[in-house]
C-alpha positions in Angstrom: -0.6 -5.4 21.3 -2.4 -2.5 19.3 -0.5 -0.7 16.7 -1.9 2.1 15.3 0.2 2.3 12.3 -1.9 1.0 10.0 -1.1 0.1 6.0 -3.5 0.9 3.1 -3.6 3.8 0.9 -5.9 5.2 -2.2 -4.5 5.4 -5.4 -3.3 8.9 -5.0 -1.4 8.1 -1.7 0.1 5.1 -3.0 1.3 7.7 -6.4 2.6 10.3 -3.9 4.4 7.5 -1.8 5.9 6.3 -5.2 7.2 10.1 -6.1 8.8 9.9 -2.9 10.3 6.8 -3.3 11.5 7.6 -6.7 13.1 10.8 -5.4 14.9 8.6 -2.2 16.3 6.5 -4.9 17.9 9.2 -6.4 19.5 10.9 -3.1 20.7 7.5 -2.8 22.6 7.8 -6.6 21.0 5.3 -8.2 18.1 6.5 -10.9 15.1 4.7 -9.8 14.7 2.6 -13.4 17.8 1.0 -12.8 16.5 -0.6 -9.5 14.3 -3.9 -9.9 10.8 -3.7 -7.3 9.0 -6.4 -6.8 5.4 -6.2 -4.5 7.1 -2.5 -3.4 10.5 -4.0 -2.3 13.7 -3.3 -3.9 16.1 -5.7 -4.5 19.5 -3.9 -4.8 20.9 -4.6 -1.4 23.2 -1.4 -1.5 20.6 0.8 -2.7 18.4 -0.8 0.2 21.0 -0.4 2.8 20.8 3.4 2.0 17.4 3.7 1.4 16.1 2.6 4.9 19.1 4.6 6.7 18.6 7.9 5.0 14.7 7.5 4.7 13.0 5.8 7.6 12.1 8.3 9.3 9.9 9.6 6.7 9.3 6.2 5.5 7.6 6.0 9.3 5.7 8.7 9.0 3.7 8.2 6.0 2.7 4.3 7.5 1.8 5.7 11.1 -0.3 9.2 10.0 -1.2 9.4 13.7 -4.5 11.7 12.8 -5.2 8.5 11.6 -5.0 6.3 14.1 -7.5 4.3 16.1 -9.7 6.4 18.6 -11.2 3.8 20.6 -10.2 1.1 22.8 -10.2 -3.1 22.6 -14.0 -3.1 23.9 -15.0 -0.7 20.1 -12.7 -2.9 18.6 -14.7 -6.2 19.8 -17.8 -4.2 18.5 -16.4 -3.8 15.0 -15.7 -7.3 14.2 -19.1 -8.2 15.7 -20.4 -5.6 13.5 -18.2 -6.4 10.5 -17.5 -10.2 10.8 -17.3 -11.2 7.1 -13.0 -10.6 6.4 -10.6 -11.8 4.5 -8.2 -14.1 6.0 -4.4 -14.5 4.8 -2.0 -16.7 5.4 1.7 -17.0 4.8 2.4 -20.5 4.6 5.5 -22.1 3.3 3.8 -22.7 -0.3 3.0 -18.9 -0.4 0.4 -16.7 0.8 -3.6 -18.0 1.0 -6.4 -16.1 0.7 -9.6 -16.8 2.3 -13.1 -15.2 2.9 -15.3 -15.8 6.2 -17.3 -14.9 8.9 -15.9 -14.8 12.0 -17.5 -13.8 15.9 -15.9 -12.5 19.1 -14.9 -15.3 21.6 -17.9 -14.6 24.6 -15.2 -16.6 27.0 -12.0 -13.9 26.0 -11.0 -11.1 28.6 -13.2 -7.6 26.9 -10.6 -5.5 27.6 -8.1 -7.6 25.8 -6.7 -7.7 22.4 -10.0 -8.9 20.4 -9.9 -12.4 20.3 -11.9 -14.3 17.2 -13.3 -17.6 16.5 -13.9 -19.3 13.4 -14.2 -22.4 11.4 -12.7 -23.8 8.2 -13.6 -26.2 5.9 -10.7 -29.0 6.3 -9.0 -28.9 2.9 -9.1 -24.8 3.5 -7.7 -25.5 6.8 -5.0 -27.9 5.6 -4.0 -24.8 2.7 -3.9 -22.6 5.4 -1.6 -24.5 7.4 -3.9 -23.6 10.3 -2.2 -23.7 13.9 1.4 -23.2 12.0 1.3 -20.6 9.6 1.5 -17.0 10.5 -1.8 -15.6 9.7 -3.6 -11.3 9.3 -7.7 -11.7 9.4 -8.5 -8.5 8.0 -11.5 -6.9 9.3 -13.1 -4.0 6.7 -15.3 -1.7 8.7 -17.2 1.2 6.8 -15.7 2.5 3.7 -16.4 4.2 0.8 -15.5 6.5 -1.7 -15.0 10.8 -1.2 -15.4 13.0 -4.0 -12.9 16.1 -4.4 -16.0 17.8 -5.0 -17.4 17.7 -1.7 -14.7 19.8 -0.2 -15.1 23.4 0.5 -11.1 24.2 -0.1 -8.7 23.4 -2.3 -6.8 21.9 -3.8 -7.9 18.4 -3.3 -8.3 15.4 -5.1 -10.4 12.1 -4.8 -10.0 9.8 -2.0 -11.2 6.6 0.0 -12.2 6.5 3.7 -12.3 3.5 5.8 -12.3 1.6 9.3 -10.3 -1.4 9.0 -8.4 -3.7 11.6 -5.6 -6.4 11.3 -5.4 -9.1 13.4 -2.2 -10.9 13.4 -1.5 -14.4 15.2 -1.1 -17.7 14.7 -4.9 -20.0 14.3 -5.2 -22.2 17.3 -7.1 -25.4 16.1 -9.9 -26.5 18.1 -11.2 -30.3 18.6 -14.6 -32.1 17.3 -16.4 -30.1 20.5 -14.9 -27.3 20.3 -15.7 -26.9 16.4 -19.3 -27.4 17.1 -19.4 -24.7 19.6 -17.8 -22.1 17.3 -20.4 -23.5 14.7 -23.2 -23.0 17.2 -22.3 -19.6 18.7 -21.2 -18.5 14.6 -25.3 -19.4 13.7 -26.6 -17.6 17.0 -24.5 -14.4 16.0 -26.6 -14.1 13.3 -29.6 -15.7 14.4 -29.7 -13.2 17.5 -31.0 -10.3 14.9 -34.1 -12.4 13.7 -37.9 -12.3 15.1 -37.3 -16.1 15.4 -34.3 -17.4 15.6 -33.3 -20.9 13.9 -31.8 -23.4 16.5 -29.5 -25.5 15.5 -30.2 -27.8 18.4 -33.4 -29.4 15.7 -30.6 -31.0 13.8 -28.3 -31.5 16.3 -27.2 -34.9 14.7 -26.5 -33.5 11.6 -24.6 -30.8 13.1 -22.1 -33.5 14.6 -21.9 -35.2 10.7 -20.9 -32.1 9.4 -18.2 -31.1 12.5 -15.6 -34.3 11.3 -15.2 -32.1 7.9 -15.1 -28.7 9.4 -12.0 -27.3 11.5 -12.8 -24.7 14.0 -10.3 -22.3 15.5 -9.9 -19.5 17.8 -7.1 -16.5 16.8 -5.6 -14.5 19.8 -3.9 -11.5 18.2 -0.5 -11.0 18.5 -1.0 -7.6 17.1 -3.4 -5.5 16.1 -3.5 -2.6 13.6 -5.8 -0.5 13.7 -6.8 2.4 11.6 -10.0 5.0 11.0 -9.2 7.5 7.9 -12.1 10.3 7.7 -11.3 12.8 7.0 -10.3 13.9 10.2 -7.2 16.3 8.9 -9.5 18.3 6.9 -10.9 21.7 7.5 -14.3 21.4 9.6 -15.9 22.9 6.2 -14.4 20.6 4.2 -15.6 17.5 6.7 -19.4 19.4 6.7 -19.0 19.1 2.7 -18.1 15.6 2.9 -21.0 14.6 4.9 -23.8 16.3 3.4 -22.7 14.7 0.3 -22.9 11.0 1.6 -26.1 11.8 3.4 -27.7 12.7 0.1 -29.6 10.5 -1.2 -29.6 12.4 -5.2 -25.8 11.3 -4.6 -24.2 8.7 -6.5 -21.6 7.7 -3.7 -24.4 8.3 -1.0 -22.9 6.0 2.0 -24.7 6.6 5.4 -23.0 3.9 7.3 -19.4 6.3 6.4 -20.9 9.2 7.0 -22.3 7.7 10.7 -18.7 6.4 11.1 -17.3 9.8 10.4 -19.6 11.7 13.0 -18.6 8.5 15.7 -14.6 9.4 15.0 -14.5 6.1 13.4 -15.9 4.2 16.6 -18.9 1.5 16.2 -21.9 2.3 17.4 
């Protein structure tokens, strides 16, 4: 299921959303440093209770930001995890979230217009932390991103910002077997492989490949959601948008960043 309401926010988002909050708290008749937050939550049932009646509707609109939302279908969602396959990979496991880093590839066998489906491998004590096949797990997949100078903009007033491409795909890491991990290990290498005058087969060390495989836990993740999200820019002023993209196709600019600047002109779509 795609769901466009996508989290994140720069620094000067996340300060407005706390202004807001700090002003809810008071509608609610509580001064906001008597209430205890932990990780953004508040732990003063009553206050809560009020909070999430009187404010969700606004509380809904910041998170969704539908001029942010994401412009494609599954298929240019595929194509930005192909393009993007390094992500971070967390868990919430009954000891506590886990955090992991690696490269992941589209599953060639998955229906294309389908949620994107991912495959993967651990090593096994990673896989055992994870509480892979169990645990509840988000890969998070950053597409381009980069940094936007108030500068650049035409109007005002403005401040600094952050665009990005990212998706979030939630679901539950099905384990694979001994053959199935050496297929994801196989199709991971000729991924990568596939962009090189001449390849490396894994098929010269085919023995070693099936040492390796007892240690090693591949898996396959078929999203139970996805959230999806493309922030560039695209509420701005078409001057202020031109501004922003001369400035990243500069090359005398610090922040130059030509893979945002081609996501930008794309509407956040891979190429």
């Amino acid at each position: 299921m795609l769901d466009n309401a996508a989290g994140g926010a720069t620094a000067v988002e996340t300060i407005v959303r706390t202004a807001t909050t700090r002003q809810a708290v008071r509608t609610a008749g509580v001064h906001p440093t008597s209430v205890l937050r932990d990780k953004g939550e508040f732990h003063n049932p009553d206050v809560t209770t009020r909070l999430r009646r009187r404010h969700a509707d606004s509380v809904i609109c910041m998170l969704q930001q539908p001029h942010y939302a994401w412009p494609g279908n599954n298929r240019d969602l595929t194509r930005l995890v192909a393009q993007h396959p390094w992500v971070t990979m967390v868990s919430a496991t009954a000891d506590g979230p886990v955090v992991t880093h690696l490269p992941v590839v589209p599953d060639p066998s998955a229906d294309p217009d389908a949620d994107p489906v991912v495959l993967s491998h651990l090593p096994l004590a990673d896989a055992h932390e994870h509480q892979l096949g169990d645990a509840q797990t988000v890969l998070v997949v950053q597409g381009p991103h980069g940094y936007v100078s108030a500068e650049w903009y035409s109007g005002s007033p403005y401040v600094s910002t952050w665009n990005y491409v990212v998706a979030h795909l939630h679901g539950i890491g099905e384990r694979l077997d001994a053959d199935g991990t050496v297929d994801v290990l196989r199709l991971t290498q000729d991924h990568f492989e596939s962009r090189r005058p001449r390849p490396f087969d894994l098929g010269g060390v085919d023995s070693y490949v099936h040492r390796l495989a007892p240690a090693v836990v591949g898996f396959r993740l078929r999203p139970t959601t996805v959230v999806a999200k493309a922030k560039l820019s695209q509420e701005k002023p078409a001057a202020d948008v031109a501004g922003v993209l001369a400035a990243l196709e500069d090359p005398a600019e610090p922040f130059a960043n030509a893979e945002l600047a081609d996501a930008m002109r794309r509407g956040g779509l891979p190429s």
